[in-house]
C-alpha positions in Angstrom: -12.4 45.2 -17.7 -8.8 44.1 -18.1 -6.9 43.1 -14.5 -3.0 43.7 -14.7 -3.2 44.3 -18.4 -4.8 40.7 -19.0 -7.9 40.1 -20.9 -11.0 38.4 -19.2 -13.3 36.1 -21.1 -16.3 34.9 -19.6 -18.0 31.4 -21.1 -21.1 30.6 -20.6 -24.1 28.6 -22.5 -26.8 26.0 -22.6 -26.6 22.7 -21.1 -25.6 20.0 -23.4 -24.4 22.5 -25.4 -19.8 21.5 -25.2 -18.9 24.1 -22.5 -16.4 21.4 -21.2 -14.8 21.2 -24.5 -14.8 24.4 -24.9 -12.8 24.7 -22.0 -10.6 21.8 -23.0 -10.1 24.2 -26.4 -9.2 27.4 -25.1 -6.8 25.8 -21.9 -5.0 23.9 -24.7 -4.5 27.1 -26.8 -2.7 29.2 -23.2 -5.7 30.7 -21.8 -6.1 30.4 -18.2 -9.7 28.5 -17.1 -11.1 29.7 -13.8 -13.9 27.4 -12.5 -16.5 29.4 -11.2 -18.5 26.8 -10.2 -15.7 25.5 -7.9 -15.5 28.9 -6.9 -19.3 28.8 -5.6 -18.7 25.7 -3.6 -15.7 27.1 -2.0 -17.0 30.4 -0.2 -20.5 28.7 0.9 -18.2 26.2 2.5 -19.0 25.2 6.3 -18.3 28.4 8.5 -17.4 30.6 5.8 -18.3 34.3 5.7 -20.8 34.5 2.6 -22.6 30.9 3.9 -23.0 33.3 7.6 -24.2 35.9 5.2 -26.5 33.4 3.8 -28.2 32.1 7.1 -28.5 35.2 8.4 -30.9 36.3 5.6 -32.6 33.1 4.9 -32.4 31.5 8.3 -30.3 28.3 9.7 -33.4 25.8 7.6 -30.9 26.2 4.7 -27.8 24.5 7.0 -27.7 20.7 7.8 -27.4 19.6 10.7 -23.6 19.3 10.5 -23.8 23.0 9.6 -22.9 23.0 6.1 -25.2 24.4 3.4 -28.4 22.4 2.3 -28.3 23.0 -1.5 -31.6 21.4 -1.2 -33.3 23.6 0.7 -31.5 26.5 -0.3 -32.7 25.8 -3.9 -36.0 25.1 -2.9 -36.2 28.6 -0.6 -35.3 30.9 -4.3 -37.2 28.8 -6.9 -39.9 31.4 -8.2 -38.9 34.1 -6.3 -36.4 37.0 -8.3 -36.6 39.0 -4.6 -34.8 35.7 -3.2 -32.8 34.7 -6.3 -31.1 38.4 -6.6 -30.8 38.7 -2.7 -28.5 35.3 -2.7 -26.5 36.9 -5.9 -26.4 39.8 -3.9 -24.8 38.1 -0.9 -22.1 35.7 -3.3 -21.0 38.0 -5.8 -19.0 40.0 -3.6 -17.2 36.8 -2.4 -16.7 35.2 -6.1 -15.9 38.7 -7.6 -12.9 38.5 -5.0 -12.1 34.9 -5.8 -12.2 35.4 -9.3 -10.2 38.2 -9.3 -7.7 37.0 -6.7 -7.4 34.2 -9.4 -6.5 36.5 -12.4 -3.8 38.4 -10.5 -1.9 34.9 -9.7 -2.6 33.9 -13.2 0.8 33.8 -15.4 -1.0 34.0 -18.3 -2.1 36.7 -20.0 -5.9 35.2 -20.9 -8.4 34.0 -18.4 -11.8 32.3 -19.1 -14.4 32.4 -16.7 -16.1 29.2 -16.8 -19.2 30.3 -15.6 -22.7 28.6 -16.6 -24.8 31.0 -14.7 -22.5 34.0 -16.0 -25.4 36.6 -16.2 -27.5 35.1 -13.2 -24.1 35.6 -10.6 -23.2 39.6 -12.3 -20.0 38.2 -12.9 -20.1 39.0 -17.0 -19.7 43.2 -15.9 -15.7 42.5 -15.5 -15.6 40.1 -18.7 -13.9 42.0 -21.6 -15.3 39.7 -24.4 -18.2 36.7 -23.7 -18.4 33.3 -25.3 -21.5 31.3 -25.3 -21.7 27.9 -26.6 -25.2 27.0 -28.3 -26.7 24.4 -30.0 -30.4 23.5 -31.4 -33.0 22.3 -28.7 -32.8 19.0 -29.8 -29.7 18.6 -30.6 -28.7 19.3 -26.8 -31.7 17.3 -25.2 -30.3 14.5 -26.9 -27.3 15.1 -25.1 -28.3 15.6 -21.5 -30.0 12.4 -21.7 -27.3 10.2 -22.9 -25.2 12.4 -20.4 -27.1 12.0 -17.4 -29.0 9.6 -17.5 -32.4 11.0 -17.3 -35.4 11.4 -19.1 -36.1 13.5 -22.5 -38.8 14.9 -20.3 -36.8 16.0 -17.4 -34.2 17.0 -19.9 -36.6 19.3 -21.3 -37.4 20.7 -17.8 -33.8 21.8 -17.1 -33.4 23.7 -20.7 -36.6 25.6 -19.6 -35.2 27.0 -16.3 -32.2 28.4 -18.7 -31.4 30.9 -20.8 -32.8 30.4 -24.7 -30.3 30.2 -27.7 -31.0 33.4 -28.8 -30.5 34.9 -25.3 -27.1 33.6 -25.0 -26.3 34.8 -28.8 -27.7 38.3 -28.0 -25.9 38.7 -24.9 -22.4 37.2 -26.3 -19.3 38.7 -28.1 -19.2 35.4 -29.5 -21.4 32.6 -30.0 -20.1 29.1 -31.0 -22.7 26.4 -32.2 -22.1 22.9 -31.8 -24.7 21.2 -33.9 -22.5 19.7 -36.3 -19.5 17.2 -36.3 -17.2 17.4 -33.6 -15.0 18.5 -36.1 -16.5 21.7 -36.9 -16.9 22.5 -33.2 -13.4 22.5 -32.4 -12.5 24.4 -35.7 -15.3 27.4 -34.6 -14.0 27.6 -31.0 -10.0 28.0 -32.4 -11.0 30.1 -34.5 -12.5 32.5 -31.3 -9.8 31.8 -29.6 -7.4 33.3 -32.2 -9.7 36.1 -32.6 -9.8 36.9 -29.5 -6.1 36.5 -28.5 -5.3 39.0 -31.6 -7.9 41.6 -30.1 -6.1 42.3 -27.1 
């Protein structure tokens, strides 16, 4: 789905996996990164539409008592329910769709990539033109999360297992760049996307 005649990449992946140098990659080569994460933060801000939205379908126990929203409880309220999970992607996607888009339009560049870990979760990947997943073994990117965070290879392991697989993110993905290897040959795979993709448009 191209906006104003510019091309939309969504980036997504596995945790541990080098989405933040991905990003660093592709902004150094002219694309455009949107943060859709910041984006998420934004509209559930204190007495913003979608966070009224959001109380009114899951009651005020997800506020605090400043009124702002308890990510918490919010998260606790969804967790092993798809009925719950889809009805709060049904209430933010409207409001991020509109952000994101909003973004493209005041974008002077003719490339945008949606930095989106929970691409396929949120519904934003159905106005991506091309999608680039960054992967890496199981090991390789527990190792990482726990030198990264801080945390246990056991509660490491946890996260990966409320995500998407490898082979999910592959099978979903125009591209797909592993980062098992040297830093090195990371950086080489994700320029290479980037001047695939650039010559596609």
């Amino acid at each position: 789905m191209s906006i104003k005649n510019k091309k939309i990449i969504g980036l997504t992946g596995m945790s541990g996996a080098g989405k933040s140098t991905a990003c660093a990659v592709f902004d150094g080569m002219g694309f455009d990164i949107i943060d859709c994460d910041g984006i998420c933060r934004i509209i559930v801000e204190k007495d913003k539409p979608c966070l009224k939205e959001i109380v009114k379908s899951f009651g005020e126990s997800v506020l605090t008592e400043s009124g702002e929203l308890n990510r918490k409880i919010m998260a606790e309220k969804i967790f092993g329910s798809e009925e719950k999970r889809l009805m709060l992607n049904g209430i933010m996607y409207p409001y991020v769709s509109y952000v994101v888009i909003k973004s493209i339009l005041n974008s002077k560049k003719d490339f945008a990539v949606l930095d989106a870990p929970t691409l396929f979760e949120s519904g934003i990947d159905d106005i991506c033109d091309d999608i680039v997943s960054v992967v890496a073994d199981k090991k390789t990117v527990i190792n990482r999360i726990v030198k990264r965070d801080g945390i246990s290879e056991a509660d490491a392991e946890k996260r990966l297992r409320s995500q998407h697989n490898k082979d999910f993110y592959i099978s979903k993905s125009s591209y797909a760049a592993e980062n098992n290897g040297s830093p090195e040959d990371f950086y080489k795979s994700l320029k290479e996307i980037a001047v695939r993709i650039k010559g596609d448009k």
